[in-house]
PyMOL Python script that loads the backbone (N, CA, C, O; Angstrom):
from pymol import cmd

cmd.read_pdbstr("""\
ATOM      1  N   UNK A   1       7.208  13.878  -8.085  1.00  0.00           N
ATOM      2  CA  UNK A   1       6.693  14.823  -7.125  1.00  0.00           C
ATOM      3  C   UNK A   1       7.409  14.610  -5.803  1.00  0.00           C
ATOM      4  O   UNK A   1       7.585  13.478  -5.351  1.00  0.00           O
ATOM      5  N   UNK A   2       7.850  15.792  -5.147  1.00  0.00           N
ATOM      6  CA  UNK A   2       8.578  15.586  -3.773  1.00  0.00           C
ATOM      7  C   UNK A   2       7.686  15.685  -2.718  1.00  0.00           C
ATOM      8  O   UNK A   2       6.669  16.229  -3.147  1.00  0.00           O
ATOM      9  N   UNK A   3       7.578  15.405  -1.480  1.00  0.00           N
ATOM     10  CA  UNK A   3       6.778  14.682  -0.143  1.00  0.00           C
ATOM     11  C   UNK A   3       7.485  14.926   0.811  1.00  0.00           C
ATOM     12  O   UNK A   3       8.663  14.571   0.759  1.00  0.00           O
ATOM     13  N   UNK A   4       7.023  15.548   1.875  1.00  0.00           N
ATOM     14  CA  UNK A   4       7.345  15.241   3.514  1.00  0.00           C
ATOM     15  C   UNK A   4       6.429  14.697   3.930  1.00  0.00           C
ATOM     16  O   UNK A   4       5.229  14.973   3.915  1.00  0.00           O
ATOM     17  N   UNK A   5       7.222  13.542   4.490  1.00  0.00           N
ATOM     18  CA  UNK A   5       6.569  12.587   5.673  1.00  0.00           C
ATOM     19  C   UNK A   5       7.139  13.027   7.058  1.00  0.00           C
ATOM     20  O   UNK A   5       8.177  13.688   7.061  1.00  0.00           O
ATOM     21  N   UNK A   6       6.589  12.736   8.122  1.00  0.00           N
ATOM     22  CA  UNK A   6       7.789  12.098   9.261  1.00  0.00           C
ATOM     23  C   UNK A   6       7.087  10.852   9.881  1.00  0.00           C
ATOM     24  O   UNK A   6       5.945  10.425   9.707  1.00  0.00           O
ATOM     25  N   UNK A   7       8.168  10.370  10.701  1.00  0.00           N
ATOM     26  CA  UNK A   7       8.110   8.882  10.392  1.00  0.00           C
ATOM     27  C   UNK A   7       9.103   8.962  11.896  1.00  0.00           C
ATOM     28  O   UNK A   7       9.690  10.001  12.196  1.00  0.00           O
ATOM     29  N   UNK A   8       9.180   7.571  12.845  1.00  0.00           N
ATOM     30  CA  UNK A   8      10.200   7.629  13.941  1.00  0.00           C
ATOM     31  C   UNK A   8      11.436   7.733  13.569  1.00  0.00           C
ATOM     32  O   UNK A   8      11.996   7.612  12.480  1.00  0.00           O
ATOM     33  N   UNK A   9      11.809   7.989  14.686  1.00  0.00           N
ATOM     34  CA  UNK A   9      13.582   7.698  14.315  1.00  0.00           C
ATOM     35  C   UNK A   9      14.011   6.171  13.925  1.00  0.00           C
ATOM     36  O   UNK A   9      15.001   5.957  13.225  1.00  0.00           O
ATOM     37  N   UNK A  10      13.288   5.259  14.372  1.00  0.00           N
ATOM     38  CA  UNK A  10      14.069   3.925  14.252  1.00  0.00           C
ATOM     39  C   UNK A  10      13.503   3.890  12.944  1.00  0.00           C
ATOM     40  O   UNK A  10      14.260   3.829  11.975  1.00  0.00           O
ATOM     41  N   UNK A  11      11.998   3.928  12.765  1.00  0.00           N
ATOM     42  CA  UNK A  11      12.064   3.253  11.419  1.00  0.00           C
ATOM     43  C   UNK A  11      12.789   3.979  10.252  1.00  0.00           C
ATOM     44  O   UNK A  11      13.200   3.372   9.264  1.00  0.00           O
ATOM     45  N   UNK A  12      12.907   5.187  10.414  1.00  0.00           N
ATOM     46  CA  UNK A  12      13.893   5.536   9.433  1.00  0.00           C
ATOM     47  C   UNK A  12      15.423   4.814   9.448  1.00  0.00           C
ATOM     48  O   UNK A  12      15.681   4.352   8.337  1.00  0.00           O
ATOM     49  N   UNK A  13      16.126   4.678  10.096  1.00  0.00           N
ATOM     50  CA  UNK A  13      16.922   3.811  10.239  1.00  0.00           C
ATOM     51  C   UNK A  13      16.869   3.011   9.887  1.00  0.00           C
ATOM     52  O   UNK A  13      17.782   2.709   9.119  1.00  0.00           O
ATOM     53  N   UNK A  14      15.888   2.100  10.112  1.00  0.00           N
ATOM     54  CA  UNK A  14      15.613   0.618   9.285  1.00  0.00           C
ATOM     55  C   UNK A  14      15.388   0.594   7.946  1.00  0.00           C
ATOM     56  O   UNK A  14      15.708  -0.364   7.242  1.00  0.00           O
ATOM     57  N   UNK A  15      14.576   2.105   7.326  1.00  0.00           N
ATOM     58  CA  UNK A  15      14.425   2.548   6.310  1.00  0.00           C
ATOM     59  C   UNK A  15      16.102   2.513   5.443  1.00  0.00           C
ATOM     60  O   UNK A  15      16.416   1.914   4.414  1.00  0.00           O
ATOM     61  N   UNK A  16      16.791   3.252   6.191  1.00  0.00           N
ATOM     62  CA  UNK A  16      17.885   3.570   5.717  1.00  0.00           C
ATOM     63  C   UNK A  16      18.822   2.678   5.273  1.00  0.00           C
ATOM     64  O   UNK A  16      19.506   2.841   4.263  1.00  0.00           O
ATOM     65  N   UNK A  17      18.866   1.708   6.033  1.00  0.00           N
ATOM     66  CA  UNK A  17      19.999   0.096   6.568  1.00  0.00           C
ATOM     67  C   UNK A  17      18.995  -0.712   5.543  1.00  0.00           C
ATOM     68  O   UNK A  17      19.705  -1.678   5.263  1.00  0.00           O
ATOM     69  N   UNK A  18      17.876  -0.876   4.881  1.00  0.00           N
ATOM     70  CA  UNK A  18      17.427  -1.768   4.202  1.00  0.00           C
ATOM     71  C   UNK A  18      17.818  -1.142   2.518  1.00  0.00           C
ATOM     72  O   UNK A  18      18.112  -1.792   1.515  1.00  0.00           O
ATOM     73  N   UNK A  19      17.713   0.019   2.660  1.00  0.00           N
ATOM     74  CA  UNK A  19      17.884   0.687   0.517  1.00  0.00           C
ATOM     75  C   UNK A  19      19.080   0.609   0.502  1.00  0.00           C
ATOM     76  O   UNK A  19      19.569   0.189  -0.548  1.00  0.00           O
ATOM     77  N   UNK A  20      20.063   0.989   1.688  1.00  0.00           N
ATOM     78  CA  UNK A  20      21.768   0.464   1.706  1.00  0.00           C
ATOM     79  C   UNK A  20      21.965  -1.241   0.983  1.00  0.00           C
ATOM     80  O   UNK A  20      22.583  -1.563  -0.031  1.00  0.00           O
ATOM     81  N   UNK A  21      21.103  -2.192   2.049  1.00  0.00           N
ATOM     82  CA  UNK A  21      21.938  -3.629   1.791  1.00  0.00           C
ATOM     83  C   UNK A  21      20.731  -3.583  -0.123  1.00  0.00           C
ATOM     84  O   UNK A  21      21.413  -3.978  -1.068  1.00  0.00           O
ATOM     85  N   UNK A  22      19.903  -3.353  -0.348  1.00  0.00           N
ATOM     86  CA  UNK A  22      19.611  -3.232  -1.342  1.00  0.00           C
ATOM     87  C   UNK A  22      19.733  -2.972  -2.287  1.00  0.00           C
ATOM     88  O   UNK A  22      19.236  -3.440  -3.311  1.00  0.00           O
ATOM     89  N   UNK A  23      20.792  -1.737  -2.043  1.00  0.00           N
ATOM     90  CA  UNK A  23      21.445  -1.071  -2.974  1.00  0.00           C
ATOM     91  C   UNK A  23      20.763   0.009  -4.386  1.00  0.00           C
ATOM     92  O   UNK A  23      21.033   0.212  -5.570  1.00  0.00           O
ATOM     93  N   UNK A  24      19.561   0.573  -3.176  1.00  0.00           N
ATOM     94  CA  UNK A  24      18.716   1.698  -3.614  1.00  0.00           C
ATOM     95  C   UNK A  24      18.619   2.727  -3.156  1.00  0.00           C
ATOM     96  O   UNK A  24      19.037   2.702  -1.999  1.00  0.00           O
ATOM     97  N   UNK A  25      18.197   3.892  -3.517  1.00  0.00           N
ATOM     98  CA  UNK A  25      18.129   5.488  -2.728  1.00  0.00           C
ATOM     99  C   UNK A  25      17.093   5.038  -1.822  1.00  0.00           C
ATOM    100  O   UNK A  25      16.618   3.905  -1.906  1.00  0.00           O
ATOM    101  N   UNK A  26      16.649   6.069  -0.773  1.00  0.00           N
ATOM    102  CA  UNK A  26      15.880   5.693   0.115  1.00  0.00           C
ATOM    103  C   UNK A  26      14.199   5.906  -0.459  1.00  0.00           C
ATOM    104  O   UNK A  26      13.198   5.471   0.111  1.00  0.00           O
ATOM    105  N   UNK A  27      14.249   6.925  -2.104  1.00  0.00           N
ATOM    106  CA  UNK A  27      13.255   7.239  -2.638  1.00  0.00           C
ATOM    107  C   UNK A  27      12.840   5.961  -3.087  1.00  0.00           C
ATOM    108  O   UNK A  27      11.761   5.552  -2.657  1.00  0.00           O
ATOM    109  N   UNK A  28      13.421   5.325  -3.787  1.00  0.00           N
ATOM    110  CA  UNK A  28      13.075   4.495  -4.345  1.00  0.00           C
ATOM    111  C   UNK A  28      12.396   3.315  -3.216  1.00  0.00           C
ATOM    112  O   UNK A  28      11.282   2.850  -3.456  1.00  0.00           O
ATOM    113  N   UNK A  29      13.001   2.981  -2.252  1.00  0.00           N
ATOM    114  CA  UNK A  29      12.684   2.202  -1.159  1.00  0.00           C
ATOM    115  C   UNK A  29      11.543   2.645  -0.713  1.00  0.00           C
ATOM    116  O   UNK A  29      10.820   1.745  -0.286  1.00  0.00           O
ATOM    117  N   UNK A  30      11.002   3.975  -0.637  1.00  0.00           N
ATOM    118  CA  UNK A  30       9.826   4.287  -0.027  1.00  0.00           C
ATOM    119  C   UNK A  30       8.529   4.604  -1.085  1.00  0.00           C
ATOM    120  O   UNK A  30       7.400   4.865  -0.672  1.00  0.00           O
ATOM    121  N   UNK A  31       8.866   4.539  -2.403  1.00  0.00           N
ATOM    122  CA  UNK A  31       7.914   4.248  -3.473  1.00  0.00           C
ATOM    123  C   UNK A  31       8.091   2.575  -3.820  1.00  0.00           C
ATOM    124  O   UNK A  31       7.482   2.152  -4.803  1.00  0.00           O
ATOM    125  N   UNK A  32       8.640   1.951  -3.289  1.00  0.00           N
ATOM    126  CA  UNK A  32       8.263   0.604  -3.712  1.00  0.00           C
ATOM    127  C   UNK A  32       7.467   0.033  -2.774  1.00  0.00           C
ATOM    128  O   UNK A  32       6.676  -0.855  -3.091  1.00  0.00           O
ATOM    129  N   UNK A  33       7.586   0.480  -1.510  1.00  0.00           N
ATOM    130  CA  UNK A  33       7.044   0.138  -0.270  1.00  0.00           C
ATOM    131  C   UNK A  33       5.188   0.470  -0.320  1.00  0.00           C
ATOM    132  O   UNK A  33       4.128  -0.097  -0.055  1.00  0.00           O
ATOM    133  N   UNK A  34       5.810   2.036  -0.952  1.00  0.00           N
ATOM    134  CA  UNK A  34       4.063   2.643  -0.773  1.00  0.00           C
ATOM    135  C   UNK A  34       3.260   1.569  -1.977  1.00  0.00           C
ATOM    136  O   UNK A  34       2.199   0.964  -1.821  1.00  0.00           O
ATOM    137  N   UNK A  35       4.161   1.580  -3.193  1.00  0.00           N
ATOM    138  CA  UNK A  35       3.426   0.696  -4.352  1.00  0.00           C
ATOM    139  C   UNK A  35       2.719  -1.009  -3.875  1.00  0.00           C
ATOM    140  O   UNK A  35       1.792  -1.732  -4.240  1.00  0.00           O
ATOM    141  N   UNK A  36       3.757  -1.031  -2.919  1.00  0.00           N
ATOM    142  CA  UNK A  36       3.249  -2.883  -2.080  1.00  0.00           C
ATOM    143  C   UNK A  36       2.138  -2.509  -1.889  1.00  0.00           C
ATOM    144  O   UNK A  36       1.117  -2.828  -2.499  1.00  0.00           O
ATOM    145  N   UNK A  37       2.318  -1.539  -0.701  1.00  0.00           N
ATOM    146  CA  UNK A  37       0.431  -0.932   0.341  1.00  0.00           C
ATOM    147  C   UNK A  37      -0.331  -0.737  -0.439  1.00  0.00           C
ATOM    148  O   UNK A  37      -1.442  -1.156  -0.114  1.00  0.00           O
ATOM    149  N   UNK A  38      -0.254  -0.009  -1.918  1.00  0.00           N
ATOM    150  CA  UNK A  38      -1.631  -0.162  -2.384  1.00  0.00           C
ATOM    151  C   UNK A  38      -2.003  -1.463  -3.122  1.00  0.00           C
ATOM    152  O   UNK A  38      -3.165  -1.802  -3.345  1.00  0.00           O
ATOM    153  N   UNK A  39      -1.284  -1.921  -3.357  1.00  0.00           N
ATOM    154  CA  UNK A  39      -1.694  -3.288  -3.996  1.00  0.00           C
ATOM    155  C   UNK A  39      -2.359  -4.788  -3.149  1.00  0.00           C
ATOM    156  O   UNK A  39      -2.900  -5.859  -3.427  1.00  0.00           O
ATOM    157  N   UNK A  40      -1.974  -4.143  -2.182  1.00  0.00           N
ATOM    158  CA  UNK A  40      -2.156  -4.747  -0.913  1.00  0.00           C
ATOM    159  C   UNK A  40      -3.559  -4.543  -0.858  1.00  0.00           C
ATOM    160  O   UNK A  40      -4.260  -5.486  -0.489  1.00  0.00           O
ATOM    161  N   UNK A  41      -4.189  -3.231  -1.234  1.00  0.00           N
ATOM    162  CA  UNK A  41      -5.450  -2.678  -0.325  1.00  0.00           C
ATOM    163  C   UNK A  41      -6.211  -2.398  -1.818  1.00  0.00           C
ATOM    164  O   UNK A  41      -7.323  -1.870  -1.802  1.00  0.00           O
ATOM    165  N   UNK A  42      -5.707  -2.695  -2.847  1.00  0.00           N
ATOM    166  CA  UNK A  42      -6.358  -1.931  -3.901  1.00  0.00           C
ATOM    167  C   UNK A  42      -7.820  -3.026  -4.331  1.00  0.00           C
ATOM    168  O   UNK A  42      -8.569  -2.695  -5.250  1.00  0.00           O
ATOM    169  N   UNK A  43      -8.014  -4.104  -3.656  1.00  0.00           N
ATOM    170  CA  UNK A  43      -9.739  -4.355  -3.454  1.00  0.00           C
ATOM    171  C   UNK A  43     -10.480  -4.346  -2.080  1.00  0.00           C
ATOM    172  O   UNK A  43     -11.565  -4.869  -1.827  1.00  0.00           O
ATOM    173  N   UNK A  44      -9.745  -3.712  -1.332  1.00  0.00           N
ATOM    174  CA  UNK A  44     -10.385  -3.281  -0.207  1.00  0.00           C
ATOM    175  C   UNK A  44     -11.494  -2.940  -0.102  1.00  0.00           C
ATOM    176  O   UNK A  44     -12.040  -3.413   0.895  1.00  0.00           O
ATOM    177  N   UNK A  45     -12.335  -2.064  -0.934  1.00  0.00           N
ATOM    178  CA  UNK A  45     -13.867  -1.760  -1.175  1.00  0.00           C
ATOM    179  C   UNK A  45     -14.188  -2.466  -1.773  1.00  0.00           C
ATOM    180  O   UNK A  45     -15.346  -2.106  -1.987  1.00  0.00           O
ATOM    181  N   UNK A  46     -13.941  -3.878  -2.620  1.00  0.00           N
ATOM    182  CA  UNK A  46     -14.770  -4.877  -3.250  1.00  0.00           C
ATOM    183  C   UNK A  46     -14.767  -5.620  -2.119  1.00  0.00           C
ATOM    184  O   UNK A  46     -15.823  -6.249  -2.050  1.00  0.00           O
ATOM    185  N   UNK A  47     -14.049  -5.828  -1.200  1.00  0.00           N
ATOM    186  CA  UNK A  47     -14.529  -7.088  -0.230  1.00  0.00           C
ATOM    187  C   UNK A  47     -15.588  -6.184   0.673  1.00  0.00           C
ATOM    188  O   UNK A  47     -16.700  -6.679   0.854  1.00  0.00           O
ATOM    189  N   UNK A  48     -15.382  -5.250   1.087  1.00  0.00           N
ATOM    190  CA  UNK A  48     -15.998  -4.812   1.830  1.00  0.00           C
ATOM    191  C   UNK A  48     -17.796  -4.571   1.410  1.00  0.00           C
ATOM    192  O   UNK A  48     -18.806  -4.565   2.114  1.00  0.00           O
ATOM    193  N   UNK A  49     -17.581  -4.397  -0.009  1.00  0.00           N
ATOM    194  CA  UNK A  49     -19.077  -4.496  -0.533  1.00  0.00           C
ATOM    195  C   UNK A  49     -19.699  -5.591  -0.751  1.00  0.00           C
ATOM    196  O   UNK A  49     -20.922  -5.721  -0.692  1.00  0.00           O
ATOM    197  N   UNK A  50     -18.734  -6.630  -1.071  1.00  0.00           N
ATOM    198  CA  UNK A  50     -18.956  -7.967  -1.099  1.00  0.00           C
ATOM    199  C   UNK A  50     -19.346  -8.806   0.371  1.00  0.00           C
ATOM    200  O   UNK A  50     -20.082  -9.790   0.299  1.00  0.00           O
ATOM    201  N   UNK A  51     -18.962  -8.483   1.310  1.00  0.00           N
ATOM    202  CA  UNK A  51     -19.510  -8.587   2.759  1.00  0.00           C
ATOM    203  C   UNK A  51     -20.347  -8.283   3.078  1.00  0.00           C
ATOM    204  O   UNK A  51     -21.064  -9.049   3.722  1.00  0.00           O
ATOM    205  N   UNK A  52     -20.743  -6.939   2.793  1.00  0.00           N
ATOM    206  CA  UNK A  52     -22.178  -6.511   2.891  1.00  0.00           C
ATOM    207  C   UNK A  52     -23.219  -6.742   2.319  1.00  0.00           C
ATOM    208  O   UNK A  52     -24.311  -6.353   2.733  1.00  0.00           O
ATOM    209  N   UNK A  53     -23.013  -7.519   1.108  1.00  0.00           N
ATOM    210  CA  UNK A  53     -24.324  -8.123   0.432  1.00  0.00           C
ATOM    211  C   UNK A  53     -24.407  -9.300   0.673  1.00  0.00           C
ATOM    212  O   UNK A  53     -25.282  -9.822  -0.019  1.00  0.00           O
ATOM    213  N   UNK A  54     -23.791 -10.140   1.488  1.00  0.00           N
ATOM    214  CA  UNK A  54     -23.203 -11.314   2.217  1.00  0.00           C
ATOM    215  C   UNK A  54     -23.667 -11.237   3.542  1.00  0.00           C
ATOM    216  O   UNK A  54     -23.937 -12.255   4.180  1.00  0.00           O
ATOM    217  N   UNK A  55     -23.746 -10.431   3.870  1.00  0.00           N
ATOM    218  CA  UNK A  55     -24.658 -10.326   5.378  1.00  0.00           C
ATOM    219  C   UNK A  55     -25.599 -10.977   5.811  1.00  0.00           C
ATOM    220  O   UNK A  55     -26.516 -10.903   4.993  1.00  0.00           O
ATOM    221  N   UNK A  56     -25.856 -11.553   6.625  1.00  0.00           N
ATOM    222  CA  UNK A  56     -27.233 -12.064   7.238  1.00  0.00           C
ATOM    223  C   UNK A  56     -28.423 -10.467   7.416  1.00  0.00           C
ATOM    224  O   UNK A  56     -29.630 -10.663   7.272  1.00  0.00           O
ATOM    225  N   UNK A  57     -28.037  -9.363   7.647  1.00  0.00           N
ATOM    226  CA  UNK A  57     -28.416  -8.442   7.852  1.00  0.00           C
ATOM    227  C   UNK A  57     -28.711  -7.811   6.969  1.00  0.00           C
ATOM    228  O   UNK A  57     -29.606  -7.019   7.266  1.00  0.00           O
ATOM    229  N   UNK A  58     -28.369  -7.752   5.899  1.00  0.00           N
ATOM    230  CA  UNK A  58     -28.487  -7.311   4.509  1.00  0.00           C
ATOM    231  C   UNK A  58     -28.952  -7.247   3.630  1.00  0.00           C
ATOM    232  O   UNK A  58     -29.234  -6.374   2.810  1.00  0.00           O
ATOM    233  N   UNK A  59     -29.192  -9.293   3.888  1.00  0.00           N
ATOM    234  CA  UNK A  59     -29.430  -9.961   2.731  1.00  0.00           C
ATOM    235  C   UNK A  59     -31.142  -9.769   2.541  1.00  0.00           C
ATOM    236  O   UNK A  59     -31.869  -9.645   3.527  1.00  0.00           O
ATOM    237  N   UNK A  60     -31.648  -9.763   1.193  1.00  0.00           N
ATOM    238  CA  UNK A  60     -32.917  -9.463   0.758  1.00  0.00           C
ATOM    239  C   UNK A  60     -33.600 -10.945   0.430  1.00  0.00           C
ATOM    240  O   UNK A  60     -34.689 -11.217  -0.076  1.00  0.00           O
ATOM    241  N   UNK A  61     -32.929 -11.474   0.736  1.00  0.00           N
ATOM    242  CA  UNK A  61     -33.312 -13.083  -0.021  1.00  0.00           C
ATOM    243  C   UNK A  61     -34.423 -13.826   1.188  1.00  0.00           C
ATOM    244  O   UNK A  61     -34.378 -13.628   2.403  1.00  0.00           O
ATOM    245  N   UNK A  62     -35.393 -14.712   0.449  1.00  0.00           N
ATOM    246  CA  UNK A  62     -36.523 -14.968   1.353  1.00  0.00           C
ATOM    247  C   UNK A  62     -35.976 -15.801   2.624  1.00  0.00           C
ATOM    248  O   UNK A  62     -35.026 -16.554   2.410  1.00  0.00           O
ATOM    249  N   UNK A  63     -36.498 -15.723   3.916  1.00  0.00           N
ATOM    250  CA  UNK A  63     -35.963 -16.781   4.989  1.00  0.00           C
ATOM    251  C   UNK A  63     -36.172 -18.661   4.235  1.00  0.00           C
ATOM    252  O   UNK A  63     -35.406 -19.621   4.311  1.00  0.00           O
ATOM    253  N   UNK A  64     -37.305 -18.543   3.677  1.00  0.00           N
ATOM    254  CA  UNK A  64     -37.707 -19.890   3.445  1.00  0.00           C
ATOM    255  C   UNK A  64     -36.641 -20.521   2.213  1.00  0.00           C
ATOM    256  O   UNK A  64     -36.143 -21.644   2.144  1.00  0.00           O
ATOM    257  N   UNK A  65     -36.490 -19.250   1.207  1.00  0.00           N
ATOM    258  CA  UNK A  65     -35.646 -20.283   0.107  1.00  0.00           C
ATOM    259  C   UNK A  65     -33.909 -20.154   0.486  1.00  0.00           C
ATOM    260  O   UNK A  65     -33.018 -20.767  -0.103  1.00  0.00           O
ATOM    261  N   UNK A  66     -33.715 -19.096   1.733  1.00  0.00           N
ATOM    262  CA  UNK A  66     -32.585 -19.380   2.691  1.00  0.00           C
ATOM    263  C   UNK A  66     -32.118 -20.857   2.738  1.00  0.00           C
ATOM    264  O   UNK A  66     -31.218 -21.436   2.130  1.00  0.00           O
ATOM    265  N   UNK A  67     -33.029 -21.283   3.662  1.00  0.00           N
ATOM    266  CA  UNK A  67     -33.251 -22.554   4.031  1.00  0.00           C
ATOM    267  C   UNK A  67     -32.927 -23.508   3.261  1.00  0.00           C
ATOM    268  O   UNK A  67     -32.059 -24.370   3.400  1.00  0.00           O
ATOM    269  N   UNK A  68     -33.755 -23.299   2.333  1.00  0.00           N
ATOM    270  CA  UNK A  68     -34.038 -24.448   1.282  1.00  0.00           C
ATOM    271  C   UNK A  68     -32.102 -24.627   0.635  1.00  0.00           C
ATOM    272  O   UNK A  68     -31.596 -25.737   0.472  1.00  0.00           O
ATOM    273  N   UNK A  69     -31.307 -23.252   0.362  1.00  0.00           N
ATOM    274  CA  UNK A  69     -30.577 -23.542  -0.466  1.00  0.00           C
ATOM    275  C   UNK A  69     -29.217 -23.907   0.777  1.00  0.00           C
ATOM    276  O   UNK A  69     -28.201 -24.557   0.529  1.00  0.00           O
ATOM    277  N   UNK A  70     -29.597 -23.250   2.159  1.00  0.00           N
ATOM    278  CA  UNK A  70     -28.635 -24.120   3.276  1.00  0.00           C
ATOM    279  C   UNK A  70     -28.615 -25.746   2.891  1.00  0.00           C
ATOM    280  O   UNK A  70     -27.558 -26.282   2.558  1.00  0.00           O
ATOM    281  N   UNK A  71     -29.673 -26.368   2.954  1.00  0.00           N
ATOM    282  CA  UNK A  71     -30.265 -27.975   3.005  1.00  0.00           C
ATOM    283  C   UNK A  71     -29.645 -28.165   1.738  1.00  0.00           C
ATOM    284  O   UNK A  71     -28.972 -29.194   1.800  1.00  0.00           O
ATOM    285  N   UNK A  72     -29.568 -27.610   0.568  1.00  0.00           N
ATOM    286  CA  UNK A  72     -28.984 -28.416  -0.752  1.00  0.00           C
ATOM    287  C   UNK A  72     -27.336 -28.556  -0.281  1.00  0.00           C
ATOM    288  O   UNK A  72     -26.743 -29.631  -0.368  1.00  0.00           O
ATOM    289  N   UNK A  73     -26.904 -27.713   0.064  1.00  0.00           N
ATOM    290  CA  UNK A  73     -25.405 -28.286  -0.051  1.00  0.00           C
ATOM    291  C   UNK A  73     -25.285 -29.158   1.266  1.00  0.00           C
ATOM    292  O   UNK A  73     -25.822 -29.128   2.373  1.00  0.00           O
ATOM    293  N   UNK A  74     -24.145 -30.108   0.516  1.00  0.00           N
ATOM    294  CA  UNK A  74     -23.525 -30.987   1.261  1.00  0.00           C
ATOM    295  C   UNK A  74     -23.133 -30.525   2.571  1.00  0.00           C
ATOM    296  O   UNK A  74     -22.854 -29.383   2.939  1.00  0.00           O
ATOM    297  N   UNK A  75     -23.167 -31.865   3.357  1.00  0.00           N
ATOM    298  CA  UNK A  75     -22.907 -31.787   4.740  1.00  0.00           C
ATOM    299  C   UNK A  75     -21.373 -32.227   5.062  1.00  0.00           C
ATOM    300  O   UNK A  75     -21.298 -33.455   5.069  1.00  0.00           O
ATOM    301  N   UNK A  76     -20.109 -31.583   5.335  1.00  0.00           N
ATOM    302  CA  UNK A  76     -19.133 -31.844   5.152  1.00  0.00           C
ATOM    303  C   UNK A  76     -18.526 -31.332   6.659  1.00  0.00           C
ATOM    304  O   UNK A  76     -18.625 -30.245   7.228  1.00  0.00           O
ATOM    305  N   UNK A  77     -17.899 -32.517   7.023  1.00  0.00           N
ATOM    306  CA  UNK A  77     -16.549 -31.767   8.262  1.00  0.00           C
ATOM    307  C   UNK A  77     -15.537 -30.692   8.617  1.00  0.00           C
ATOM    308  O   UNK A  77     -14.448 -30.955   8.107  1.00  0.00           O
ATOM    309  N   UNK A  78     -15.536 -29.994   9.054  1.00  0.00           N
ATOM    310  CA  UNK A  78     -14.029 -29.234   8.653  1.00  0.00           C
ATOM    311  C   UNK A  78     -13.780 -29.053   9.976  1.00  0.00           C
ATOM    312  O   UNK A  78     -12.740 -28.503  10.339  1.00  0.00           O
TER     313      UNK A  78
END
""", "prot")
cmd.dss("prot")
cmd.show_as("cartoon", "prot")
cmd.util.cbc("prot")
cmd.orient("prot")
């Protein structure tokens, strides 16, 4: 499928000067790039849901057995 972006002048340039020493079209350079970003981001909504049930604000769990399961783990430096 074909795409218009626009994008600055430099980074196209940099775009350009990197699929050169690479020795790729610039398509290819800008589908490998986009393929990084999503892989990059592709659990982005699991952490983010995972934070939120992780919340102090959130959380449904009793204050008292809070407590109780703070006090079981070890007391360690960092």
């Amino acid at each position: 499928m074909k795409t218009a972006i626009s994008i600055p002048d430099s980074l196209f340039c940099t775009a350009e000067s990197l699929a050169e020493r690479m020795g790729m079209s610039r398509s290819e350079l800008y589908r490998h790039a986009l393929e990084s970003y999503i892989e990059e981001h592709k659990h982005d909504k699991v952490q983010d849901a995972l934070d939120n049930v992780y919340t102090e604000e959130s959380s449904s769990v009793d204050e008292a057995l809070a407590e109780m399961q703070w006090a079981s783990l070890p007391k360690e430096d960092w």
